[in-house]
VMD Tcl script that builds the backbone (N, CA, C; Angstrom):
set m [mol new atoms 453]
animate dup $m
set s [atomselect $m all]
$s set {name element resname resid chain x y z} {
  {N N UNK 1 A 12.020 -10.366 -6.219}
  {CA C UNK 1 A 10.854 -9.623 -6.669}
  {C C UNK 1 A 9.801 -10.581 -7.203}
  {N N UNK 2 A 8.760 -10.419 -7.346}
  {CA C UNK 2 A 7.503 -10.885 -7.329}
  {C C UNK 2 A 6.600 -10.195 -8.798}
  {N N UNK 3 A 5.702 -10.918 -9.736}
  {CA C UNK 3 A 5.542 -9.773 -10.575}
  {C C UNK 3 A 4.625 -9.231 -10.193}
  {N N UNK 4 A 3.847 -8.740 -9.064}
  {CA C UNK 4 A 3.087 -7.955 -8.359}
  {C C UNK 4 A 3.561 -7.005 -7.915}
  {N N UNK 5 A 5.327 -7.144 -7.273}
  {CA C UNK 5 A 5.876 -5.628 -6.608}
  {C C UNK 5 A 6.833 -5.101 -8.172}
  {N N UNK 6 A 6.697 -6.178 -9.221}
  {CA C UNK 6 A 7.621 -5.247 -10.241}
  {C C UNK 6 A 5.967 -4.389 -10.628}
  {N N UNK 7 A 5.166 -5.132 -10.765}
  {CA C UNK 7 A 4.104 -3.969 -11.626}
  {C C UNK 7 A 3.702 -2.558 -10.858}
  {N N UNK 8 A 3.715 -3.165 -8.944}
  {CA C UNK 8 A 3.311 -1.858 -8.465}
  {C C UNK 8 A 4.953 -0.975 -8.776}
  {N N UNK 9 A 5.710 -1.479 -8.293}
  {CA C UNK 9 A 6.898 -0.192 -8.635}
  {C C UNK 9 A 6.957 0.265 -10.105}
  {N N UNK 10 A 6.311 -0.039 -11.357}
  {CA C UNK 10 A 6.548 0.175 -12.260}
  {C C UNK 10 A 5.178 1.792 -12.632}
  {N N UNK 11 A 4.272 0.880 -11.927}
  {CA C UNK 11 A 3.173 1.728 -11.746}
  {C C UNK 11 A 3.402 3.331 -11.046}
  {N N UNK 12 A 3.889 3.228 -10.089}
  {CA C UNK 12 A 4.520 4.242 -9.834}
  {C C UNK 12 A 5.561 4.874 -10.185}
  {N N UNK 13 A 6.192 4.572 -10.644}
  {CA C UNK 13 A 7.387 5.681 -11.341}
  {C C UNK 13 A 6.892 5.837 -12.329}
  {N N UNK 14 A 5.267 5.821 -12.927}
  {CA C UNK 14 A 4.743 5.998 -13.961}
  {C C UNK 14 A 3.758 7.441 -13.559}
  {N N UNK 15 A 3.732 7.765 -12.363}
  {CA C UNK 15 A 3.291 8.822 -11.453}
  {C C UNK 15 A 2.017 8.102 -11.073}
  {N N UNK 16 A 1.339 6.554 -11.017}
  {CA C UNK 16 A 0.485 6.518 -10.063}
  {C C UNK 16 A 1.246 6.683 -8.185}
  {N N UNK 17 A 0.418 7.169 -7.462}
  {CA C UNK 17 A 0.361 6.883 -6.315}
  {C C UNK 17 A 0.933 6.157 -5.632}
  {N N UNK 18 A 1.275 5.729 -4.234}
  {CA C UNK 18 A 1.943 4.773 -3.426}
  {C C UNK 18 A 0.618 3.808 -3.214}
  {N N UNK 19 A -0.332 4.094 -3.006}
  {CA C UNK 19 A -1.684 3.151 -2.814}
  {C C UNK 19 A -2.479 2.793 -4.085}
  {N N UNK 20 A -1.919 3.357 -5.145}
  {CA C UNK 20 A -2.475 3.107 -6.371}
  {C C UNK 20 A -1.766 1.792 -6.905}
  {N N UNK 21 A -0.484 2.235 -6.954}
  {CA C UNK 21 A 0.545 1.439 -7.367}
  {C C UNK 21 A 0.238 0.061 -6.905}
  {N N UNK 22 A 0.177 -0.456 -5.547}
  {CA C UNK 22 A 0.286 -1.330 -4.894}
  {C C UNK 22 A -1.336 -2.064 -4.875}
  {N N UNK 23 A -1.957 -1.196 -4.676}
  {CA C UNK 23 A -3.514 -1.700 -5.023}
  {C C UNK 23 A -3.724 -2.370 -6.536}
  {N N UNK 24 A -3.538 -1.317 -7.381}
  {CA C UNK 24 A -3.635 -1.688 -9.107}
  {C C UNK 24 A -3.067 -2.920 -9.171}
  {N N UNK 25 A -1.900 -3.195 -8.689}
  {CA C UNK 25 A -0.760 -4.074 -9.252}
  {C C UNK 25 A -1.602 -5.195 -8.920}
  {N N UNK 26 A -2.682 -5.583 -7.989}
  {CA C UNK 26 A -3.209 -7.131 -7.636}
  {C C UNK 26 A -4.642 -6.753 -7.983}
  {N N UNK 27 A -4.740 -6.131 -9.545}
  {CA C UNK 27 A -5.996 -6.575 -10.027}
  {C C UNK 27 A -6.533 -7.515 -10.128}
  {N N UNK 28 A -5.567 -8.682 -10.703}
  {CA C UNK 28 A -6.008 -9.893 -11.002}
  {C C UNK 28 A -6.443 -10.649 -9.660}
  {N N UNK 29 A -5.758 -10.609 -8.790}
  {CA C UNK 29 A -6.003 -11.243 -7.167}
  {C C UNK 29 A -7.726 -10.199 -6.705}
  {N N UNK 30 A -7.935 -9.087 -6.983}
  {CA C UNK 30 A -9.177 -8.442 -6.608}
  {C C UNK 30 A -10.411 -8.910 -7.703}
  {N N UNK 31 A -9.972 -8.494 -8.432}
  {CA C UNK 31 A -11.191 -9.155 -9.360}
  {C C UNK 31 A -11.682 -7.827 -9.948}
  {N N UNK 32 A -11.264 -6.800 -9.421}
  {CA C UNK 32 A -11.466 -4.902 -9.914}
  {C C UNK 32 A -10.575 -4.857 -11.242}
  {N N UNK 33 A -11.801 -3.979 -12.072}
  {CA C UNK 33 A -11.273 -3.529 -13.104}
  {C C UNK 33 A -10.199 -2.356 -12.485}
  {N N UNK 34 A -9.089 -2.091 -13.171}
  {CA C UNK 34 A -7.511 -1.403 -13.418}
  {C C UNK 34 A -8.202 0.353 -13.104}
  {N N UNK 35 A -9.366 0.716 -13.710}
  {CA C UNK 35 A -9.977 2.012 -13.494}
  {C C UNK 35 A -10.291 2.427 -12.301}
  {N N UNK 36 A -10.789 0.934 -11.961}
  {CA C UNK 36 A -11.993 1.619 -10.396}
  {C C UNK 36 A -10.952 1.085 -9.374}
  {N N UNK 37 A -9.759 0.436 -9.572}
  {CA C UNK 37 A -8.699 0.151 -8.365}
  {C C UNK 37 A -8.078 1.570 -8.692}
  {N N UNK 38 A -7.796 2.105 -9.634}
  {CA C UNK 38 A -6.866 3.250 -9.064}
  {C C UNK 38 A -7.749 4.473 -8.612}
  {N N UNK 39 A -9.314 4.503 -8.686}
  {CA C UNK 39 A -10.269 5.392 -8.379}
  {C C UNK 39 A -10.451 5.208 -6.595}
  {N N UNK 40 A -10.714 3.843 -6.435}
  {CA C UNK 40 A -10.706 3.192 -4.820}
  {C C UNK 40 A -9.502 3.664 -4.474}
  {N N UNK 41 A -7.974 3.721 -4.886}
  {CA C UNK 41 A -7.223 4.118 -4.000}
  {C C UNK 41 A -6.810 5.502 -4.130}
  {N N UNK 42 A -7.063 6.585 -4.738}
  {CA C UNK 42 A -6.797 7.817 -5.428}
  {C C UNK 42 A -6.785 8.452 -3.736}
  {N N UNK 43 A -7.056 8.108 -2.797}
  {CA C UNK 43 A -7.232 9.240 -2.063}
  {C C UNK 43 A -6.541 8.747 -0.735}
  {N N UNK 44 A -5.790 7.565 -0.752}
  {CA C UNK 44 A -4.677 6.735 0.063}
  {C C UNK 44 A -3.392 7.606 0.107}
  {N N UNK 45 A -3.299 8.133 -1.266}
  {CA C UNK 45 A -1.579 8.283 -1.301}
  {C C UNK 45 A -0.737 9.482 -0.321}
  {N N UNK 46 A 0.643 9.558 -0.155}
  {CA C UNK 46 A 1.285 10.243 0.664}
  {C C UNK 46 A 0.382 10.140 1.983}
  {N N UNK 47 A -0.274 8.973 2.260}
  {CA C UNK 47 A -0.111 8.598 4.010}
  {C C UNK 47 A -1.389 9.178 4.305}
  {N N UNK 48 A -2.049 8.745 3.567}
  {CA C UNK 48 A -3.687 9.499 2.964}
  {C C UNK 48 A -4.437 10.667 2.670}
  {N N UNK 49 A -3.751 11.100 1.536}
  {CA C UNK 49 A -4.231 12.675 0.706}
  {C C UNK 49 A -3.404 13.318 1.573}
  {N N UNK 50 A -1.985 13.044 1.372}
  {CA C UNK 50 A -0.628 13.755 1.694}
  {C C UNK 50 A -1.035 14.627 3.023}
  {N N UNK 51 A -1.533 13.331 3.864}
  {CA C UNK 51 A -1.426 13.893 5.472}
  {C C UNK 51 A -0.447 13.374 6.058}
  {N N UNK 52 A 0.356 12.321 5.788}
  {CA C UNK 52 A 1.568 12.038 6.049}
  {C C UNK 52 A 1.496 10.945 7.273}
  {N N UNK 53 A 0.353 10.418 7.169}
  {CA C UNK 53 A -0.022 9.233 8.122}
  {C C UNK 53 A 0.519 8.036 7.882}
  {N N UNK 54 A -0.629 6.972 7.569}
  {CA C UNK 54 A 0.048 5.864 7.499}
  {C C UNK 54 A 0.269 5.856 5.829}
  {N N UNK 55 A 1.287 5.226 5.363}
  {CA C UNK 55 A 2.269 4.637 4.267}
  {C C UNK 55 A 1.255 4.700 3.555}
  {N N UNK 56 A 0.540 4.571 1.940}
  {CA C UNK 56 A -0.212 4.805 1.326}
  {C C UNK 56 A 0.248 3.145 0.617}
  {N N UNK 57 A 1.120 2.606 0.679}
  {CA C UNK 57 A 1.306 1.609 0.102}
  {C C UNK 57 A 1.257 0.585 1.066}
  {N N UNK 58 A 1.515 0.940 2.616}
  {CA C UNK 58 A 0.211 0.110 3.262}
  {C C UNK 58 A -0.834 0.025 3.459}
  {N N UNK 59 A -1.744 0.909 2.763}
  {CA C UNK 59 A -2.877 0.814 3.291}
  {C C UNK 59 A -3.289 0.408 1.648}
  {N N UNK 60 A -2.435 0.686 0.409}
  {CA C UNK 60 A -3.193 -0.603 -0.286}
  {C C UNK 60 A -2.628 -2.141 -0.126}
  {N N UNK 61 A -1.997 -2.315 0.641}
  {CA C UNK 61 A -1.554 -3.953 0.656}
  {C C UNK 61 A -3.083 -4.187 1.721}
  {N N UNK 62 A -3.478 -3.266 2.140}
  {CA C UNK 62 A -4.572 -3.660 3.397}
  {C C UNK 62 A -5.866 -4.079 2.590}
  {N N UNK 63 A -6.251 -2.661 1.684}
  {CA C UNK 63 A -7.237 -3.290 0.759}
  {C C UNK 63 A -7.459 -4.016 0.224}
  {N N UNK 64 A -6.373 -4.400 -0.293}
  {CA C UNK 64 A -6.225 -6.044 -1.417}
  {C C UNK 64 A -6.953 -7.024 -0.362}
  {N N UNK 65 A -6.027 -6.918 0.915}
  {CA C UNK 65 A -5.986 -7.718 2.022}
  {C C UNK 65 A -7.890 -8.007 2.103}
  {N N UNK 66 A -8.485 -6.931 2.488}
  {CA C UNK 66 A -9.558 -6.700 3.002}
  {C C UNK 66 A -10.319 -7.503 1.154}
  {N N UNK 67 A -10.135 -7.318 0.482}
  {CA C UNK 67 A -11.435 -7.640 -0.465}
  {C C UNK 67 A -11.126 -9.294 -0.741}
  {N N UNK 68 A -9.562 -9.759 -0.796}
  {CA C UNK 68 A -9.325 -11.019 -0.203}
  {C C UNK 68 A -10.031 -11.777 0.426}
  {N N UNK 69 A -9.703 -11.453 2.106}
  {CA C UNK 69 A -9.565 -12.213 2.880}
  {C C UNK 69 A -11.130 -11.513 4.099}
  {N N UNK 70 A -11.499 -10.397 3.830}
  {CA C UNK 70 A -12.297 -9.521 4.919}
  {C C UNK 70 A -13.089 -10.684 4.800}
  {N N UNK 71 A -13.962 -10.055 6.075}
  {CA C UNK 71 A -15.023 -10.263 6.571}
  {C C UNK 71 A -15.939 -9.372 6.376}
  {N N UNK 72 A -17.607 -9.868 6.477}
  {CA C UNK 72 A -18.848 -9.193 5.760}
  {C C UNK 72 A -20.076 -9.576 7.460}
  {N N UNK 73 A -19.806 -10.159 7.906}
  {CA C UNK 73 A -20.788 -10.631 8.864}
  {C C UNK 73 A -20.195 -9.380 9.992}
  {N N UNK 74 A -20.860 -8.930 10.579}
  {CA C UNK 74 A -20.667 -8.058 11.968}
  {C C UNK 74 A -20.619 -8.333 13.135}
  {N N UNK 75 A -21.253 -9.758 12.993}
  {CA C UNK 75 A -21.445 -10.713 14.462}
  {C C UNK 75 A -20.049 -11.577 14.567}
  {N N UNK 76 A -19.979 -11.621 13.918}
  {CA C UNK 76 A -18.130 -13.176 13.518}
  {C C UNK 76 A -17.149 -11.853 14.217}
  {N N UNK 77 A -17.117 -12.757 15.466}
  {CA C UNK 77 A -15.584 -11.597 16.094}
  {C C UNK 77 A -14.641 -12.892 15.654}
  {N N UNK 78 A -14.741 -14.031 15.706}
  {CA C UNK 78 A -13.685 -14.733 14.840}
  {C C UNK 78 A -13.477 -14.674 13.646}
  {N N UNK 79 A -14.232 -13.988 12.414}
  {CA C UNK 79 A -13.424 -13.337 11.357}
  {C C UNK 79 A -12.937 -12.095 11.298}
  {N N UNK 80 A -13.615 -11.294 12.458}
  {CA C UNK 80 A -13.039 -10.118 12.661}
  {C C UNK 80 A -11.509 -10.171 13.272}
  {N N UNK 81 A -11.655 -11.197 14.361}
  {CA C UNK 81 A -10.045 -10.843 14.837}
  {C C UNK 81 A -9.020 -11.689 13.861}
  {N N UNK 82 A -9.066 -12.606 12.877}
  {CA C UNK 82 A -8.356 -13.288 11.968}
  {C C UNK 82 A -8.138 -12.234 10.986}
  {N N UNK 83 A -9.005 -11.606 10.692}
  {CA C UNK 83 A -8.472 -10.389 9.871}
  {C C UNK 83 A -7.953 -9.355 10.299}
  {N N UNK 84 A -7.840 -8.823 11.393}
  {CA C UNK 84 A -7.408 -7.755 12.060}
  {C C UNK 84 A -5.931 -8.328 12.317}
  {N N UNK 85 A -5.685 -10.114 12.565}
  {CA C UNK 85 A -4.484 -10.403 12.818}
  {C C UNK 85 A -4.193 -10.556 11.333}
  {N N UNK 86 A -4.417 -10.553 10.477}
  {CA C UNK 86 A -3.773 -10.415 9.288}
  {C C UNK 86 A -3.362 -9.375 8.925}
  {N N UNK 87 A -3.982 -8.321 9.417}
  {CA C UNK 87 A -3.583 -6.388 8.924}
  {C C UNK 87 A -2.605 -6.683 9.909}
  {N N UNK 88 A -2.407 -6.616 11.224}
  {CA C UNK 88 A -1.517 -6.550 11.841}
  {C C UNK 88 A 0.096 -7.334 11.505}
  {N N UNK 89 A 0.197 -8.385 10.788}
  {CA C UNK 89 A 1.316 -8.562 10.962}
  {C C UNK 89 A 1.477 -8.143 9.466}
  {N N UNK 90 A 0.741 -8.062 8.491}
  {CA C UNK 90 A 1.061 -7.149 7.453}
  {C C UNK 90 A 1.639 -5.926 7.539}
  {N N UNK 91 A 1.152 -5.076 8.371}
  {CA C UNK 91 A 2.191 -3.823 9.239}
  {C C UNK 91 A 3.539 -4.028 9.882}
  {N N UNK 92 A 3.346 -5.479 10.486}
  {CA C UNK 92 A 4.872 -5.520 11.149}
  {C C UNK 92 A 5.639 -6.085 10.119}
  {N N UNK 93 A 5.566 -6.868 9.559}
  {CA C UNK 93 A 6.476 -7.198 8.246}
  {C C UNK 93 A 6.910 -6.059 7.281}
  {N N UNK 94 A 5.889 -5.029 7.117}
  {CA C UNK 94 A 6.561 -3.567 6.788}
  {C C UNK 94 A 7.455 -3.089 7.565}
  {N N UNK 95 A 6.904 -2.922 8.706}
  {CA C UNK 95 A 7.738 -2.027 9.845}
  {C C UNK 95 A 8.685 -2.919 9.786}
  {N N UNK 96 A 8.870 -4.101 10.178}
  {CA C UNK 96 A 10.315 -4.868 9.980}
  {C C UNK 96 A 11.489 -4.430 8.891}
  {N N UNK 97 A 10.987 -4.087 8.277}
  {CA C UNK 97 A 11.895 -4.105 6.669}
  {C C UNK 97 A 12.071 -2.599 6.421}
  {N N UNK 98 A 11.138 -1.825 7.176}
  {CA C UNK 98 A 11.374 -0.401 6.797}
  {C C UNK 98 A 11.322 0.733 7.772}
  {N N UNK 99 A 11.158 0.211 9.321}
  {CA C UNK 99 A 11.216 0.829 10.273}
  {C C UNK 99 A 10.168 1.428 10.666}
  {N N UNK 100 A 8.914 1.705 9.685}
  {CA C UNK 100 A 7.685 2.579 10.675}
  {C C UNK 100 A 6.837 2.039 8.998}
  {N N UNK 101 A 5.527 2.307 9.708}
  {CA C UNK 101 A 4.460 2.147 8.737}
  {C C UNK 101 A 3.921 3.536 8.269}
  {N N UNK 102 A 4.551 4.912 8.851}
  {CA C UNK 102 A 3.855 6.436 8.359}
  {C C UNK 102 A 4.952 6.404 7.664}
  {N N UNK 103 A 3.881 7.647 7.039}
  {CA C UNK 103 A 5.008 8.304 6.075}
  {C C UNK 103 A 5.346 9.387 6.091}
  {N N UNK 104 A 5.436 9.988 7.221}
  {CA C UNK 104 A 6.558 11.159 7.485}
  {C C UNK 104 A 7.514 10.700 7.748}
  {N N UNK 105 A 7.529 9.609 8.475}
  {CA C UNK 105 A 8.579 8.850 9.180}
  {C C UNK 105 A 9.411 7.720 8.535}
  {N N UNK 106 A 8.520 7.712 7.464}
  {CA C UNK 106 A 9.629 7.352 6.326}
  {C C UNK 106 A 9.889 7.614 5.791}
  {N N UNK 107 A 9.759 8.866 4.795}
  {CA C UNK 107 A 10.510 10.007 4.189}
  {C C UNK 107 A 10.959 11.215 5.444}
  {N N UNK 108 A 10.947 10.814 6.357}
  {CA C UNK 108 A 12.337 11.419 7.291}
  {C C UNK 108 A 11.862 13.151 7.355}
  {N N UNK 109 A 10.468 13.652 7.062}
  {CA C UNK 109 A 9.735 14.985 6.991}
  {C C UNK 109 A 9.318 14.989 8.495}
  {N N UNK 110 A 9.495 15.932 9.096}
  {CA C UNK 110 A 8.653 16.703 10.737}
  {C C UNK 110 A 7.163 16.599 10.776}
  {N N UNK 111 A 7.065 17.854 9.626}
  {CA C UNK 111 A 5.564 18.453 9.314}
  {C C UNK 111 A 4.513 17.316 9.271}
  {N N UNK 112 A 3.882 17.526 10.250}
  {CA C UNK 112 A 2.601 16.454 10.073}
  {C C UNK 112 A 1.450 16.259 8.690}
  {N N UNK 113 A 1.182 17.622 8.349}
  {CA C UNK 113 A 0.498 18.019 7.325}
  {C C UNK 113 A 0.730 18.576 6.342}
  {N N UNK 114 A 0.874 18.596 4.898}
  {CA C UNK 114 A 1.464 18.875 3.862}
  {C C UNK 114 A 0.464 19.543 2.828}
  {N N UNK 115 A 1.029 20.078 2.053}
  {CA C UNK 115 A 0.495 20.633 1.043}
  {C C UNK 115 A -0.300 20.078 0.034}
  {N N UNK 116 A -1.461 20.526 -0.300}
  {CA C UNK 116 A -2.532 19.154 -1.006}
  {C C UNK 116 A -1.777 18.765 -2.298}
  {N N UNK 117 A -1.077 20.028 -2.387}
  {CA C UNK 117 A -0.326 20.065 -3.899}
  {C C UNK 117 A 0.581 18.973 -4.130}
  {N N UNK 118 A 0.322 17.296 -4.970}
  {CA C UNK 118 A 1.451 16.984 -4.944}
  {C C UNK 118 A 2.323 17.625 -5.582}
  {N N UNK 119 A 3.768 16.813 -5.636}
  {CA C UNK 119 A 5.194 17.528 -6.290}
  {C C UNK 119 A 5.230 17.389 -7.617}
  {N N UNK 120 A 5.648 17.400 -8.940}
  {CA C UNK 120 A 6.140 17.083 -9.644}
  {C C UNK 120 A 6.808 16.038 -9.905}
  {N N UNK 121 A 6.895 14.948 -10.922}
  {CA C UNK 121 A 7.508 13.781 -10.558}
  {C C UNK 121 A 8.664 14.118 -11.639}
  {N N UNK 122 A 9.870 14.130 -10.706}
  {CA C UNK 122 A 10.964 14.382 -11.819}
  {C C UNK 122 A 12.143 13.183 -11.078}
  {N N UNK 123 A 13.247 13.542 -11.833}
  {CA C UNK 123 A 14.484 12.623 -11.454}
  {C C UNK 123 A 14.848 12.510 -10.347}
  {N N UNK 124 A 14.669 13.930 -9.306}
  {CA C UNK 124 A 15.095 14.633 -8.512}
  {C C UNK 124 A 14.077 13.696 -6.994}
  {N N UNK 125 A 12.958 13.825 -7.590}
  {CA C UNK 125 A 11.752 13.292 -6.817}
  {C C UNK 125 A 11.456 12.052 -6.268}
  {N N UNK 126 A 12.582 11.250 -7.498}
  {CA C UNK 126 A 12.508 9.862 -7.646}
  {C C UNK 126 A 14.131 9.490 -6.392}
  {N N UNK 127 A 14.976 10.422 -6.375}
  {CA C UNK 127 A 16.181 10.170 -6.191}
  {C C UNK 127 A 15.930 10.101 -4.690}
  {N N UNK 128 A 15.271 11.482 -3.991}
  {CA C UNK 128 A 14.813 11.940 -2.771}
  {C C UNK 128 A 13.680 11.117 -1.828}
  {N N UNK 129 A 13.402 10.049 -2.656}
  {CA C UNK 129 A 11.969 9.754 -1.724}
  {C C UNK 129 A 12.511 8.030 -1.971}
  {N N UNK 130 A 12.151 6.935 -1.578}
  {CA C UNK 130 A 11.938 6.018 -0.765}
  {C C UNK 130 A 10.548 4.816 -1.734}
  {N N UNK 131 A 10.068 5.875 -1.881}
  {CA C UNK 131 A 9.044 5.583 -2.337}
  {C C UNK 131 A 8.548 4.380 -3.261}
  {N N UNK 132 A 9.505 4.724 -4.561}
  {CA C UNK 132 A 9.063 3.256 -5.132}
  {C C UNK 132 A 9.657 1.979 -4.647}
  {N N UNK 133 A 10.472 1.492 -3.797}
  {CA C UNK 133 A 11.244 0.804 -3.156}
  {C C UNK 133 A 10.218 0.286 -2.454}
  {N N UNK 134 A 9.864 1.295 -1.416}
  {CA C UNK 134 A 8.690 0.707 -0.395}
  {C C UNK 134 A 7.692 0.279 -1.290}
  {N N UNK 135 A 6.707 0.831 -2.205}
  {CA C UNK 135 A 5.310 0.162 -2.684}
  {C C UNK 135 A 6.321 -1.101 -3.438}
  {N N UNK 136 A 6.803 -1.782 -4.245}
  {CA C UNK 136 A 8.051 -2.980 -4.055}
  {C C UNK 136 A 7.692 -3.830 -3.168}
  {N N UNK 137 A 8.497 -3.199 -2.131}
  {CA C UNK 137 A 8.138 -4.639 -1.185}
  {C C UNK 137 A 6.663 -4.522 -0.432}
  {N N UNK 138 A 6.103 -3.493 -0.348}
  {CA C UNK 138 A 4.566 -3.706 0.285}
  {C C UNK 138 A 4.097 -4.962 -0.613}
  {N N UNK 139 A 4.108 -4.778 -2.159}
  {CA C UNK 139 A 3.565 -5.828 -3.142}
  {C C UNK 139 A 3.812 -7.014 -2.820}
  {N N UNK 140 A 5.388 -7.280 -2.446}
  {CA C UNK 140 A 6.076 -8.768 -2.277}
  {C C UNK 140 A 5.732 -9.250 -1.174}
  {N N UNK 141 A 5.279 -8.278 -0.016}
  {CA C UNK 141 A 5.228 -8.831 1.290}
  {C C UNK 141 A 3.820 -9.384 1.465}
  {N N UNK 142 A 2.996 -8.965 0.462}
  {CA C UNK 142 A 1.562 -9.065 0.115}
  {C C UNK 142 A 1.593 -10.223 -1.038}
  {N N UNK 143 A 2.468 -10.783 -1.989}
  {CA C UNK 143 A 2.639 -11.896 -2.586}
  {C C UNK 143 A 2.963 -12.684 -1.685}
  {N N UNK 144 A 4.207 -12.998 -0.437}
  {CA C UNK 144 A 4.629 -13.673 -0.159}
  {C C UNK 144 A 3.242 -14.388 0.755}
  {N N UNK 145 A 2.526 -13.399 1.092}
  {CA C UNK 145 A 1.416 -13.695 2.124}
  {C C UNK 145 A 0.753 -14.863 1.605}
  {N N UNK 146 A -0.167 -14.297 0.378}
  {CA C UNK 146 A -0.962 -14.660 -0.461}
  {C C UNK 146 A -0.406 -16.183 -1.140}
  {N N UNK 147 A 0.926 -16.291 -1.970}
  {CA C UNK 147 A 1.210 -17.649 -2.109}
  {C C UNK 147 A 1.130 -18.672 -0.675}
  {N N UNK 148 A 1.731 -18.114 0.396}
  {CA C UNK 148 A 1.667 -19.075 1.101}
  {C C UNK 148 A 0.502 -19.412 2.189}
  {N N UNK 149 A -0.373 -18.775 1.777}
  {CA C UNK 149 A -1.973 -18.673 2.316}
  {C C UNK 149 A -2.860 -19.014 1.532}
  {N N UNK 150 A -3.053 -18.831 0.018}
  {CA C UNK 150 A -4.070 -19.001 -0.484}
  {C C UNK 150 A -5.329 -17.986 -0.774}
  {N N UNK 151 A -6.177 -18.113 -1.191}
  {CA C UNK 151 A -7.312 -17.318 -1.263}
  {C C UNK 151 A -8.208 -17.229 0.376}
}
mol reanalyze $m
mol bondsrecalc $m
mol representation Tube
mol addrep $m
């Protein structure tokens, strides 16, 4: 563990988000105040506003990624595709370790679309879902990047 995937898993079993968690946790690497990272990712979580798409804790390892490492020029297809190959194997290093980057398909649910209502966060919630495990290693796989890359 990394103290980036202990803070995002800590963050979350605190009832932030899967994209909160994982976003918040690399304040210090963003340079975002702790308020406006969990405001930027408030609308990521359950696979983006519990549509059950992609992983909410990949798509904040992406953001970090993006305020990192993005690109700002529109003309640079060579920072465009260096960053696009950086989201990309950021996804497969998930998918490696956890079998799919959605999250129906990783909480093992059919239903494409879900109820806006999240659940309740109880013992029960924590026992049943996957969840803080994955935002965990999204964090570490997003430390491991970052130490051995640099800014």
């Amino acid at each position: 563990m990394s103290p980036h995937s202990t803070l995002a898993k800590e963050l979350f079993l605190k009832g932030y988000n899967c994209a909160q968690s994982v976003f918040a946790a690399f304040c210090d690497e963003t340079g975002l105040d702790f308020e406006t990272a969990l405001k930027l990712a408030s609308s990521f979580g359950g696979g983006m506003g519990r549509l059950r798409e992609v992983c909410g804790a990949v798509t904040g390892m992406f953001v970090v990624a993006g305020l990192k490492y993005g690109y700002t020029d529109p003309a640079n297809k060579k920072a465009k595709t260096e960053h696009y190959r950086l989201i990309q194997y950021l996804a497969k290093q998930f998918e490696k370790e956890n079998g799919s980057i959605i999250c129906r398909e990783l909480l093992g649910i059919s239903n494409k679309r879900d109820n806006p209502v999240p659940e309740d966060r109880s013992e029960n919630y924590y026992i049943k879902r996957p969840c803080a495990e994955l935002v965990e290693r999204a964090a570490r796989i997003l430390d491991e990047y970052i130490s051995n890359n640099g800014t």
